[in-house]
C-alpha positions as CSV (number, residue, x, y, z in Angstrom):
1,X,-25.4,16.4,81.4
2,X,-26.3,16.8,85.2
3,X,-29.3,19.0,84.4
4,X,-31.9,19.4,87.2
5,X,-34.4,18.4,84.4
6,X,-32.5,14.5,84.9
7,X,-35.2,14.2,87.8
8,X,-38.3,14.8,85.6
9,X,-37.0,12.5,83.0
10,X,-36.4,9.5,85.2
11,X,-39.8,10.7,86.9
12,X,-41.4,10.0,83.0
13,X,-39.8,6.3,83.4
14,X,-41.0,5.7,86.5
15,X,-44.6,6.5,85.4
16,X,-44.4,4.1,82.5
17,X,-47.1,1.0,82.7
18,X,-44.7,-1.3,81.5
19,X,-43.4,-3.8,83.9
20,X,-39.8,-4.6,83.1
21,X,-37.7,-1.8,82.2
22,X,-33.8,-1.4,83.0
23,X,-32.8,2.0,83.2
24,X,-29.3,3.3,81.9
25,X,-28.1,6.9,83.2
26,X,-25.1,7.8,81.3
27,X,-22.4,10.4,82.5
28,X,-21.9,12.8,79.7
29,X,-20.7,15.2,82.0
30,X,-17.7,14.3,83.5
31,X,-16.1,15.3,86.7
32,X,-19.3,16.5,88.7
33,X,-21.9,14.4,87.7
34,X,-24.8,14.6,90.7
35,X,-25.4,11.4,92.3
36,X,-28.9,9.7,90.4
37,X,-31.0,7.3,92.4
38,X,-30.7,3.4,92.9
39,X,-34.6,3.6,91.4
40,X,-36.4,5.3,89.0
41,X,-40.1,4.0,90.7
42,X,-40.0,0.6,90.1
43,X,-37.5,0.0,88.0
44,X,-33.4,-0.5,88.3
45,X,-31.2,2.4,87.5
46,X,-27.7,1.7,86.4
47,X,-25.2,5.0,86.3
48,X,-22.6,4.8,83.4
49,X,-19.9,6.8,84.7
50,X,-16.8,8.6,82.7
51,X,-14.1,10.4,84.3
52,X,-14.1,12.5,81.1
53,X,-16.8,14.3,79.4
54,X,-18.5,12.2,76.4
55,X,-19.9,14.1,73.3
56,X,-23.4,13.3,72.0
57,X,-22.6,10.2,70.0
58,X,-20.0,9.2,72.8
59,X,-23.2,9.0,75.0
60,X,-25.7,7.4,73.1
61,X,-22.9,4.5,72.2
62,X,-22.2,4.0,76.0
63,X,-25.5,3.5,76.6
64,X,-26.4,1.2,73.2
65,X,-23.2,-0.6,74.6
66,X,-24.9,-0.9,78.1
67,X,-28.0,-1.4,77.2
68,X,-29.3,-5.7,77.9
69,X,-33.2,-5.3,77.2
70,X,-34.1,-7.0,73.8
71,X,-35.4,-3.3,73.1
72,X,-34.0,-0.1,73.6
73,X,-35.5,3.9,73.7
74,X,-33.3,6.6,74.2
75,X,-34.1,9.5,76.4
76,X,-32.3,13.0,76.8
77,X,-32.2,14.2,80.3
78,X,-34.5,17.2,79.6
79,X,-36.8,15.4,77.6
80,X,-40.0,13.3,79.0
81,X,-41.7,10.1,77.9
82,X,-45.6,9.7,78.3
83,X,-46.4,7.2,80.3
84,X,-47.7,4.6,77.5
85,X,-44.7,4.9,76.0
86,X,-42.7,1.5,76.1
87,X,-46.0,-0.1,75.9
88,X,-47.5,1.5,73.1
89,X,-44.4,0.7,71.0
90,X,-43.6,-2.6,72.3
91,X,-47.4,-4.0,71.4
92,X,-46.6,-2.7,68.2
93,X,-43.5,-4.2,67.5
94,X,-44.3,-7.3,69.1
95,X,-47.5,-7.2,66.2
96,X,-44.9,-6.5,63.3
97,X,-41.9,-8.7,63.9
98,X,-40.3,-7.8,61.0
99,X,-40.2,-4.1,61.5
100,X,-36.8,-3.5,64.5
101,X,-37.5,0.4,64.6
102,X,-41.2,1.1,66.1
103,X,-41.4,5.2,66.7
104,X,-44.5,7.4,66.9
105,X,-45.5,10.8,67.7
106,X,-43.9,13.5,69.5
107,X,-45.3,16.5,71.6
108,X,-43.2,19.4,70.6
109,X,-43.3,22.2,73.8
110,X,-41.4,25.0,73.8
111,X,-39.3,26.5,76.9
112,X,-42.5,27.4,79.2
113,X,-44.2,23.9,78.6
114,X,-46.8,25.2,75.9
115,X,-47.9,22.7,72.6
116,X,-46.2,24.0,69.6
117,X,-46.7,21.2,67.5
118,X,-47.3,17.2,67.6
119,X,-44.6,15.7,65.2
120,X,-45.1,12.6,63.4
121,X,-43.8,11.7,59.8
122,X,-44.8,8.5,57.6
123,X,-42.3,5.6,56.8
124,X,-41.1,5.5,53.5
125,X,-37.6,3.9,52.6
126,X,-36.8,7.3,50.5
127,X,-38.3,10.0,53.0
128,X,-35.3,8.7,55.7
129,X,-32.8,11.0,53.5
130,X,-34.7,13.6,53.4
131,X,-35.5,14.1,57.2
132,X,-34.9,12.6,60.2
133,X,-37.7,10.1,60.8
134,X,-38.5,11.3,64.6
135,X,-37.1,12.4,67.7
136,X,-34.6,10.3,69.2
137,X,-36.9,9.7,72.0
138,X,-40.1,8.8,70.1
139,X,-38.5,4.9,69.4
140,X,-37.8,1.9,70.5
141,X,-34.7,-0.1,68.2
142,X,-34.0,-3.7,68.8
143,X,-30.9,-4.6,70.1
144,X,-30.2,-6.9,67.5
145,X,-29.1,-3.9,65.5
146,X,-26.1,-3.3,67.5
147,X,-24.3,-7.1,67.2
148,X,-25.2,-6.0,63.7
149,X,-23.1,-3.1,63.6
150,X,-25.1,-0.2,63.6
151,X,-23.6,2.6,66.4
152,X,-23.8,6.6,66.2
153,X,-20.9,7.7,64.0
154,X,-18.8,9.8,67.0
155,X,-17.7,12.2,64.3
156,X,-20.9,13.6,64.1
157,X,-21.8,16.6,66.2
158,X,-25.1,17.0,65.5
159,X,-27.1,14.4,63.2
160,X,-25.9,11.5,65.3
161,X,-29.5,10.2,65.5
162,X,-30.7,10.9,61.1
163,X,-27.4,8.8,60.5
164,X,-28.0,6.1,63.1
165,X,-31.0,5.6,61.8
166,X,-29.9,5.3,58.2
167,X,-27.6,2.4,59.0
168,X,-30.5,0.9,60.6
169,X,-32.6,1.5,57.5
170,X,-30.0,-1.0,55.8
171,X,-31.2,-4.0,57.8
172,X,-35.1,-3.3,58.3
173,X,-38.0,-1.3,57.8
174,X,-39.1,1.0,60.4
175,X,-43.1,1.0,61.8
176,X,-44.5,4.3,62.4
177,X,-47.6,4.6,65.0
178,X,-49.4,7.6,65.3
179,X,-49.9,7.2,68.8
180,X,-48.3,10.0,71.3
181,X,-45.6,8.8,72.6
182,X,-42.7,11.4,73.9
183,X,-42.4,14.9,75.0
184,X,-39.5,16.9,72.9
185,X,-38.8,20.1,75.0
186,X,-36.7,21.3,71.7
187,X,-35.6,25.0,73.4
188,X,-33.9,23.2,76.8
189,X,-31.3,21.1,74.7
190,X,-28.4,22.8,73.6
191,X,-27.2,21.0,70.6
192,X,-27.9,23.2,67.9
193,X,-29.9,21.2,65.6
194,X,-33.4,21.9,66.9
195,X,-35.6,24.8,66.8
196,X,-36.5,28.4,68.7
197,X,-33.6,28.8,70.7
198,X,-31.7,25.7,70.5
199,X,-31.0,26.2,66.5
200,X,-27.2,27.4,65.2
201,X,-28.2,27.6,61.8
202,X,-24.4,27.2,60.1
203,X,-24.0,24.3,62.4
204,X,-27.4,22.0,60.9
205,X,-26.1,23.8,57.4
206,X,-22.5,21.9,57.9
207,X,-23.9,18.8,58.6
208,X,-26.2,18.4,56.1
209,X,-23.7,18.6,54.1
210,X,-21.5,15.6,56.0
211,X,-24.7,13.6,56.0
212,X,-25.1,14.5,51.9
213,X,-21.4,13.3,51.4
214,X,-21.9,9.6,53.5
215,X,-25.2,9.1,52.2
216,X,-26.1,10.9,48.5
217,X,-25.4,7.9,46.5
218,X,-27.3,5.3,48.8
219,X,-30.1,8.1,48.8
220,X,-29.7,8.4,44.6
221,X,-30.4,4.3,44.1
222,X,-33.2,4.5,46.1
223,X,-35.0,7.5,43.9
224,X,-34.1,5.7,41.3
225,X,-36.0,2.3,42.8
226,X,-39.1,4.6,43.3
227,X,-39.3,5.8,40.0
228,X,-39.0,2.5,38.1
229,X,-41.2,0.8,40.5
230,X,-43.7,4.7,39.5
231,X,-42.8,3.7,35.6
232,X,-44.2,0.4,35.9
233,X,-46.9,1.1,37.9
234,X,-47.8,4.0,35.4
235,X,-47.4,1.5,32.1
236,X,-49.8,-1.3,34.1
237,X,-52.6,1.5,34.3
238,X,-52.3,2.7,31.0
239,X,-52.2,-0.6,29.4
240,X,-55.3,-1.8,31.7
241,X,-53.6,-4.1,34.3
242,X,-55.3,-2.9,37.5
243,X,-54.4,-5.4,39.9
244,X,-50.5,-4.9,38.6
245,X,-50.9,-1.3,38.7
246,X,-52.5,-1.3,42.2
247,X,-49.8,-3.5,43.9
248,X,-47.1,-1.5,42.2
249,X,-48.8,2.3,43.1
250,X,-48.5,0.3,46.8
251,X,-45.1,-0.3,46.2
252,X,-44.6,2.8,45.2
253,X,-45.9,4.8,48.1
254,X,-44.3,2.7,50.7
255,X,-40.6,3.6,49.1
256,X,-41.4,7.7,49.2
257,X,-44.7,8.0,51.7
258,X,-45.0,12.1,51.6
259,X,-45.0,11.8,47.2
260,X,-49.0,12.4,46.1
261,X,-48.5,10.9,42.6
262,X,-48.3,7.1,43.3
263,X,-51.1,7.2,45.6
264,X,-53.0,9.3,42.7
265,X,-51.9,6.3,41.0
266,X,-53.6,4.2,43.4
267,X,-56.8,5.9,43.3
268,X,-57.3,5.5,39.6
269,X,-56.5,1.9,39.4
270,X,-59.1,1.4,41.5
271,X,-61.6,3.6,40.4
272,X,-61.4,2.1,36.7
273,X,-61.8,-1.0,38.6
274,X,-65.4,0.2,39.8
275,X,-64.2,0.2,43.6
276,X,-65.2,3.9,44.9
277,X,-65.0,3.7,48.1
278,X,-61.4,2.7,48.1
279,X,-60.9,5.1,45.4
280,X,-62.1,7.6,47.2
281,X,-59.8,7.4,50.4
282,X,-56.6,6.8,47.8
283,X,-57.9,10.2,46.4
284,X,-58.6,12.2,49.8
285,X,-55.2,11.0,51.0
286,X,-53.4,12.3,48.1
287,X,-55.0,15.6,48.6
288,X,-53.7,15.5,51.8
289,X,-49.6,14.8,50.1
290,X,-50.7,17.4,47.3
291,X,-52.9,20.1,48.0
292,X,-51.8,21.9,45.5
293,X,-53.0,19.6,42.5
294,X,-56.1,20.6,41.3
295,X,-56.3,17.0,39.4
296,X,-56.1,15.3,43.2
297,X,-59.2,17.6,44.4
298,X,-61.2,17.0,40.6
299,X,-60.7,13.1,40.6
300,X,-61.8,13.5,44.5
301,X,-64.7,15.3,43.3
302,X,-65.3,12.9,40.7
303,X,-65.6,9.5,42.6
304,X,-68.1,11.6,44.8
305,X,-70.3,12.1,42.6
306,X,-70.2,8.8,40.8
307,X,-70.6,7.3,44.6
308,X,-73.9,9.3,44.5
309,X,-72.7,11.6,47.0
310,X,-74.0,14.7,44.9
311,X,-73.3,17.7,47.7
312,X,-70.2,16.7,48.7
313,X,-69.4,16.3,45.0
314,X,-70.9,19.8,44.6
315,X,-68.7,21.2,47.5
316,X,-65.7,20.0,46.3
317,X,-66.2,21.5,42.8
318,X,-66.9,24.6,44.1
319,X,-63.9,24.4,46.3
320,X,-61.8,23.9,42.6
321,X,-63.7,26.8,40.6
322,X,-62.8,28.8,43.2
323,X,-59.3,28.0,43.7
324,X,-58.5,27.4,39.8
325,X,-61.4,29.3,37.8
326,X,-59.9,28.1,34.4
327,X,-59.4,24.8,35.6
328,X,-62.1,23.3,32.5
329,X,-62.6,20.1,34.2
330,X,-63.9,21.8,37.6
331,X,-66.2,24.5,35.8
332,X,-67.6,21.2,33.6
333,X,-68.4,19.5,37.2
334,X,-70.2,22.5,38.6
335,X,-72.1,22.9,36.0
336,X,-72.9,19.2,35.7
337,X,-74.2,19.5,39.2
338,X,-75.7,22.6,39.4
């Protein structure tokens, strides 16, 4: 859009410490576009020009379309990357071959330049209708996806990216890193869909209702995946099958990653299978999805104190009587340990 913030953008390119990178300016503008340099540092810059001005997913198309490098990141001209960016994610995709969408996390500043939050969500093939999996300029995409088909539907005003991303969801899984990655300045953009400042409220509210109406029943089959694949892994447990159970608790938590109950799941099968330790992290990361089940913090509790780990197990109990003082299997722990 011709911002003066265009300079510190291509300034975040330039600093990257990856060697081959093709940069793609894309007029959004229009008429009156500045002039943008032949280099941003190093690398090539190449200026997309239109004699008319290009909404959001006009823009992003041009520059997919433009785009040569077997990789692709997108980058808003007043947002930054950090400078390990294309190589953080490329070292990752080039480790998982089969994963075509590598993102991680994102700084979230507000308007003077001040942390409000570091963003980063798990993968899970139900979670991507739910949310939108990261900021557009957390990623990098393979260009494959495009001679497959996969564009930014231009009838989207806002949302371009959450829908580009769940046609890509139809043709691979993504890889999320929890490396920093990007700098979202989320009050400078002016699109409506973000936060502070840059929010319209009725604007995010009609589009998640055009994203509802394209995608619902894709989104409804793949609920209905997770909770067979839960079912299953459920009956396995129950009727002693551990190594069944376990694979299918996996399964389970892959397809819906922010869920607590299949990595519950998980935890069980492998504490009836006498391996604690491993219970034990299933149990503390499904605290972490559901801290508001006292059966995550008990079991937690639990495998602590069968591990021999008697004051942790102690502290943890404690931490249950307090929150849930008729919660019978808590008070039995204390008193077990007192």
């Amino acid at each position: 859009m011709g911002r003066r913030e265009l300079a510190d953008a291509l300034a975040s390119i330039a600093d990257q410490d990856w060697p081959a990178i093709e940069v793609v300016v894309v007029n959004a503008l229009g008429p009156g576009h500045p002039p943008v340099p032949a280099q941003a540092g190093a690398h090539p810059v190449r200026f997309v020009d239109s004699p008319t001005r290009r909404t959001r997913p006009q823009a992003a198309n041009a520059g997919w379309d433009a785009a040569t490098g077997d990789w692709v990141g997108f980058l808003d001209d007043d947002d930054l990357y950090l400078p390990a960016h294309a190589s953080t994610l490329l070292r990752h995709a080039h480790a998982h071959p089969g994963a075509r969408v590598v993102y991680g996390a994102t700084r979230m500043v507000d308007r003077s330049g001040a942390l409000a939050k570091v963003e980063w969500r798990p993968w899970g093939r139900v979670d991507i209708f739910q949310h939108v999996p990261c900021p557009l300029n957390a990623v990098v995409a393979a260009r494959s996806l495009r001679d497959e088909g996969v564009r930014f539907d231009e009838s989207f005003e806002v949302f371009e990216d959450w829908d580009f991303w769940l046609q890509a969801a139809e043709r691979t899984p993504f890889l999320a890193v929890r490396d920093e990655v990007a700098v979202y300045r989320f009050e400078l953009g002016r699109s409506g869909a973000s936060e502070g400042g840059n929010r319209d409220a009725r604007l995010i509210d009609d589009y998640l209702v055009r994203i509802a109406a394209k995608w619902k029943a894709r989104g409804e089959q793949w609920v209905a995946r997770y909770e067979r694949v839960l079912a299953d892994a459920q009956r396995s447990l129950h009727e002693g099958r551990l190594p069944e159970a376990e694979r299918l608790f996996r399964e389970a938590a892959a397809l819906w990653a922010v869920k607590g109950e299949p990595v519950f799941g998980l935890g069980v099968a492998r504490a009836m299978a006498g391996r604690l330790a491993d219970a034990k992290r299933a149990f503390e990361h499904a605290l972490r999805l559901a801290p508001d089940d006292p059966g995550c913090l008990c079991n937690l509790a639990l495998t602590c104190e069968r591990l021999g780990e008697r004051d942790e197990a102690r502290a943890l109990g404690a931490r249950l009587v307090a929150r849930w003082p008729d919660y019978e299997p808590g008070r039995a722990l204390l008193r077990r340990l007192s």
